[in-house]
C-alpha positions in Angstrom: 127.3 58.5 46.8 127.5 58.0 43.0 130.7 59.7 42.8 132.5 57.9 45.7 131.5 54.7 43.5 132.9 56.0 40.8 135.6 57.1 42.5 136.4 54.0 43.8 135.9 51.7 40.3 138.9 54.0 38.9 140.9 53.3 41.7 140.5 49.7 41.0 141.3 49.3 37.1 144.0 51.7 37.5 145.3 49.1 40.2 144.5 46.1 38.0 146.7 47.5 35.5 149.1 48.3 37.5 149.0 45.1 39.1 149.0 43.8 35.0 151.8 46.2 34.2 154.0 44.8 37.2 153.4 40.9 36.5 154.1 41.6 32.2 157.4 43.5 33.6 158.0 40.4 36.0 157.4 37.8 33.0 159.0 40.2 30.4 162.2 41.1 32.0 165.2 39.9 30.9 165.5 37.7 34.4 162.1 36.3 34.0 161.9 34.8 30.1 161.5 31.4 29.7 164.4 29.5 27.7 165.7 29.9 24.3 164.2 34.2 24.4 166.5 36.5 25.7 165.7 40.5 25.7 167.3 43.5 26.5 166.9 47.6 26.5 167.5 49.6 23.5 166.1 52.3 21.3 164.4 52.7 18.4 166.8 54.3 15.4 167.3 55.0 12.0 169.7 55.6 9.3 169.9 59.3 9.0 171.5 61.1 5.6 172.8 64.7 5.4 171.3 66.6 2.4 174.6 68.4 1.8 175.5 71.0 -1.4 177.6 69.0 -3.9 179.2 72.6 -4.9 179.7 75.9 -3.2 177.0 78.3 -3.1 174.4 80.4 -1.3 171.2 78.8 0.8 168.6 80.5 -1.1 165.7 79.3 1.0 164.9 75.6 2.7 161.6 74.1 1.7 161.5 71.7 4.1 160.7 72.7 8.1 162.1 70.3 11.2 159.7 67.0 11.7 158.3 67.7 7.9 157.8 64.1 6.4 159.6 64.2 2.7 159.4 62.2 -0.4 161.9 60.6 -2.4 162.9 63.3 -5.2 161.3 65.8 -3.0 162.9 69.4 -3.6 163.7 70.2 0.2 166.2 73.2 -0.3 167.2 75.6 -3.0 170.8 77.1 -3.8 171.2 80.2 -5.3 172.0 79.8 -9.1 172.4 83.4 -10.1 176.4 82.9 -10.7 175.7 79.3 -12.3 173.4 80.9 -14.9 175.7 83.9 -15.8 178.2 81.1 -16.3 175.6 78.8 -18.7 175.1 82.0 -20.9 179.2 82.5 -21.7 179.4 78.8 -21.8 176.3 79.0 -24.7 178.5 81.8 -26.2 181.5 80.1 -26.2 179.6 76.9 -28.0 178.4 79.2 -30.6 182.0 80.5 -31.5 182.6 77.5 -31.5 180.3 75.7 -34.2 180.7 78.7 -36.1 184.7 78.1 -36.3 184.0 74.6 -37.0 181.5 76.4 -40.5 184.7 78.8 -40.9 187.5 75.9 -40.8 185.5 73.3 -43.7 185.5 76.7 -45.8 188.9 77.3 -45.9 189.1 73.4 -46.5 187.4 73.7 -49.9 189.0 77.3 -50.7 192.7 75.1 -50.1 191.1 72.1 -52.3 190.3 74.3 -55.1 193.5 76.0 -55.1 195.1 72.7 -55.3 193.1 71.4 -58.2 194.1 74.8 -60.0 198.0 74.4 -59.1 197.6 70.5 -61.1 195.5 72.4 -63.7 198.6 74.6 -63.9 201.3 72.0 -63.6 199.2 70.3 -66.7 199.6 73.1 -68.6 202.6 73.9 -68.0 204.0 70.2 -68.8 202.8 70.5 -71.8 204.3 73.7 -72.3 207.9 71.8 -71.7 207.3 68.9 -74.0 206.3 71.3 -77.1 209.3 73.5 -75.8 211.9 70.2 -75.9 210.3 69.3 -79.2 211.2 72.9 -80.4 214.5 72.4 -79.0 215.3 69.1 -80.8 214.5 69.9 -84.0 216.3 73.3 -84.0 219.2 71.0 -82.6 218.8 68.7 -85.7 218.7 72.0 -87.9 221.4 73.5 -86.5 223.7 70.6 -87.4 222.6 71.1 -91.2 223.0 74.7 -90.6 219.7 75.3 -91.3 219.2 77.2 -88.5 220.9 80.1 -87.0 222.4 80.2 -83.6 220.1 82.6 -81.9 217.0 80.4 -82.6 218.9 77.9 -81.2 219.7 79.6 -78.1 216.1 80.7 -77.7 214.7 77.3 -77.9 217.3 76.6 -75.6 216.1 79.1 -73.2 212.4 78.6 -73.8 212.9 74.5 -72.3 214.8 75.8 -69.3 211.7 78.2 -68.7 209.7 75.5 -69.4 211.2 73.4 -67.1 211.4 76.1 -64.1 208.0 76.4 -64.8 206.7 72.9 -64.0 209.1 73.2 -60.8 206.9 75.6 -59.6 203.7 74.7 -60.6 204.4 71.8 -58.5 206.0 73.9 -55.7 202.5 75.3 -55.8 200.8 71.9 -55.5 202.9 70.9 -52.7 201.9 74.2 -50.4 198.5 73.7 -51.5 198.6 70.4 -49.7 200.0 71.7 -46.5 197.6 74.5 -47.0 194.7 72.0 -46.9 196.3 69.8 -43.7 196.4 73.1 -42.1 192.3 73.8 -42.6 191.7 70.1 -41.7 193.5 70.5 -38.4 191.7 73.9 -37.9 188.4 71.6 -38.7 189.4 69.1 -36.2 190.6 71.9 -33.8 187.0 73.4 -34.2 185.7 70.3 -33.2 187.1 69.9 -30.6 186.5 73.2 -29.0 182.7 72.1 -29.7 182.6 69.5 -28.0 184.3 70.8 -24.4 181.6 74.1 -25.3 179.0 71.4 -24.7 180.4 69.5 -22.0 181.1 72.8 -20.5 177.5 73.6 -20.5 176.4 69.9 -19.9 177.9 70.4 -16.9 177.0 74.0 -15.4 173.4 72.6 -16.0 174.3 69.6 -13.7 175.3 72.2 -11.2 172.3 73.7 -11.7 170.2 70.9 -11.6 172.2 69.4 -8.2 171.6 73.4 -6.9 168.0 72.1 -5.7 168.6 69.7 -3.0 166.1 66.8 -3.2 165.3 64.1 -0.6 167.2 60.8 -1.3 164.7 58.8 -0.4 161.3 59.1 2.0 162.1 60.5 5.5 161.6 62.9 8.1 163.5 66.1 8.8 165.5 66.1 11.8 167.3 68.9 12.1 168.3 72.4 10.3 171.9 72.6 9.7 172.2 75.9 8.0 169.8 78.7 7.0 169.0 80.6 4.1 171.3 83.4 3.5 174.6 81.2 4.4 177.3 80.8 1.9 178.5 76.8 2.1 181.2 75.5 0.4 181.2 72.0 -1.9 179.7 69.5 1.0 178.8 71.9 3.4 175.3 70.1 5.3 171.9 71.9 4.5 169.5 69.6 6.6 169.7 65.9 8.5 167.2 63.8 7.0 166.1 60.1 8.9 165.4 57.5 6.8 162.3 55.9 7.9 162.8 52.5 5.5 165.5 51.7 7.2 164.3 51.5 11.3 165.6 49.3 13.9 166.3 48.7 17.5 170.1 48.2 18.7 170.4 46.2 22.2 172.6 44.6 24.1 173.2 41.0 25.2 175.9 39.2 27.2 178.5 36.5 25.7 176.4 33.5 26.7 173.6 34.8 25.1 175.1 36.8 22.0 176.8 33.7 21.1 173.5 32.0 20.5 171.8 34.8 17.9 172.0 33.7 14.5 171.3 36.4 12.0 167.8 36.7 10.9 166.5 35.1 14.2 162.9 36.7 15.1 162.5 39.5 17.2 159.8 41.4 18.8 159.9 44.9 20.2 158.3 46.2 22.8 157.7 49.9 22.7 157.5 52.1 26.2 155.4 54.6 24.5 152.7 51.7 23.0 153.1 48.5 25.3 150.0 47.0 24.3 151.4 46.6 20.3 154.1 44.2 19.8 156.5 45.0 16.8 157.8 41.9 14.7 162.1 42.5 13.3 164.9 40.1 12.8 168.2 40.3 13.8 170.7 42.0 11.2 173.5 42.1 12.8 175.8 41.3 15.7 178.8 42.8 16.6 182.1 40.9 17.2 183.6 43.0 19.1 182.0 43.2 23.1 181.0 46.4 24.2 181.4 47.3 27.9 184.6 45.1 28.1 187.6 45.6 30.3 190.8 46.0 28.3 192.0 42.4 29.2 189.9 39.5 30.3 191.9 36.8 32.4 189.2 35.1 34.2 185.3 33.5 33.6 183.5 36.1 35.9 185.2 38.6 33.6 184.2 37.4 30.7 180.4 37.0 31.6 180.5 41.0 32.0 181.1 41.1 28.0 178.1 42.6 26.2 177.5 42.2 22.6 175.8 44.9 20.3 172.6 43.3 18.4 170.6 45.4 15.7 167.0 43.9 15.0 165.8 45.8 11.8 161.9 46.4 11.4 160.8 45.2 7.9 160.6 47.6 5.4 157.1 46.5 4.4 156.0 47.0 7.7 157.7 50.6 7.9 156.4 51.6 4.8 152.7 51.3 5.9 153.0 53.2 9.1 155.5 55.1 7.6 153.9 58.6 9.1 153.8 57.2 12.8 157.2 55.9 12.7 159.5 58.0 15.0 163.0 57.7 16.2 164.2 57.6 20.0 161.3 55.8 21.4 162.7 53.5 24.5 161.7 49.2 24.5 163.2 46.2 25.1 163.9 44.0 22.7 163.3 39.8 22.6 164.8 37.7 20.6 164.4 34.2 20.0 167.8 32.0 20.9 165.8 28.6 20.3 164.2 28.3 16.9 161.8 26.1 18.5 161.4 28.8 21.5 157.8 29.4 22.2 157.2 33.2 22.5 155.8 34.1 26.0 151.7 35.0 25.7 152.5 38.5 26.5 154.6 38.7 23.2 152.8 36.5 20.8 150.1 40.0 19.9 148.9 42.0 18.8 151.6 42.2 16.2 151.9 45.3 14.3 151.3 43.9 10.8 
């Protein structure tokens, strides 16, 4: 007897709530708001981001499963770097040749220097040599008119300033290659230089490879879906895993002209979830399309044009998302209500609880 009463007091709340159920649906359907609120189907959705290689390479294993909940800066997925690496080390070596050109090019710059302060030692010298040798020369000229002086000496003094003289010529012929001489080490300096500083961004850059070689989440999320598996060989952009950003959540629905003509961005709206009716979910509207969905390619009459629907997203706040950030999930079916009427009042059913 004890169990036919029970029996029966379970058959009567599930009938009150269904009874409940039926009258919310009757109040809550599109048909049956009161003014200024307007609602509509849609689903809930998120921006979703493909972790994708940024250079070619081999899946060397994936950290991360499907559903797994990840963290900004999170290492997800790891490319094989063997190649990378053998590419850093001759890069290294190259940087070393390198500097050590750069030691080898400002040594042949002071070896050229000091030959050139020898060739103007030299050309000093040898100046000097010509002035005594034209002073020779003028006063064996002088002699030579008393005929005091034979003319063989005369001749050889004669001789001895023309050597003079070839000798300062090239003296500073010497100077003069001296200077190229030192141009020529200065360029290999700058040369050297140069090669150093591509050595380093060569390397700079095989370690941004490497470091780009683990695959990290963006930002907070939940994997969707494997795209590729350890072992395969992907080329630059080729997609590792699909990633759903859960900061980023909201609801896309659909209203028609009369209606979508009255949403103003940021207007209130609350969602109503099919898998948790009792919770209602506060958003505002971010966007409206202006361009109808569902429309016929031309529109010539009014009956026609009432058939347009307009897309509306209503985005969940972030605040909000990031505290139940690990029971947020994508696809789940609603409606959505939106408020027309700033004035509006929200329908009892719809003013809580709100998720807060």
């Amino acid at each position: 007897m004890t169990g036919s009463k029970t029996g029966w007091l379970l058959a009567g709340v599930a009938a009150c709530l269904a009874i409940g159920g039926y009258f919310a649906w009757q109040v809550l359907k599109p048909g049956g708001l009161p003014e200024g609120i307007a609602g509509g189907n849609g689903r809930i959705e998120a921006v979703e981001i493909d972790i994708s290689t940024r250079v070619s390479g081999r899946i060397k294993e994936i950290l991360a499963s499907e559903g797994d909940f990840v963290t900004v800066g999170q290492v997800i997925a790891q490319m094989d770097t063997e190649q990378l690496q053998a590419q850093r080390s001759e890069a290294e070596a190259g940087l070393q040749r390198a500097v050590i050109a750069i030691d080898t090019a400002r040594s042949l710059v002071t070896q050229r220097e000091a030959e050139r302060e020898t060739a103007q030692a030299i050309i000093a010298q040898r100046e000097a040599e010509l002035d005594a040798a034209r002073r020779k020369l003028h006063r064996s000229e002088q002699l030579s008119e008393r005929g005091n002086v034979s003319e063989q000496v005369l001749d050889d003094d004669r001789a001895r300033a023309q050597g003079a003289t070839a000798a300062v010529g090239a003296a500073k012929a010497q100077l003069a290659a001296s200077e190229a001489a030192i141009s020529s080490a200065r360029s290999q300096v700058v040369s050297a230089e140069a090669s150093t500083v591509a050595a380093r961004a060569t390397v700079r850059r095989i370690d941004a490879d490497i470091d780009d070689s683990a695959l990290k989440a963006p930002r907070d999320g939940r994997v969707q879906y494997r795209v590729a598996q350890p072992g395969e060989v992907l080329s630059a952009g080729g997609r590792v895993l699909n990633l759903v950003d859960l900061s980023d959540v909201y609801m896309t629905f659909f209203l028609p002209t009369a209606q979508a003509g009255r949403v103003a961005i940021g207007s209130e709206v609350r969602l109503v979830l099919d898998a948790a009716a009792s919770y209602v979910i506060p958003a505002t509207v971010s966007f409206v399309a202006d361009v109808a969905q569902f429309t016929p390619k031309t529109v010539e009459t009014v009956e026609e044009r009432q058939k347009l629907m307009f897309r509306v997203k209503a985005r969940i706040a972030p605040e909000l998302l990031r505290k139940y950030i690990q029971r947020v999930k994508t696809g789940l079916p609603g409606m959505a209500y939106v408020r027309l009427d700033p004035q509006a009042q929200w329908p009892a059913l719809l003013q809580g609880p709100l998720a807060q």
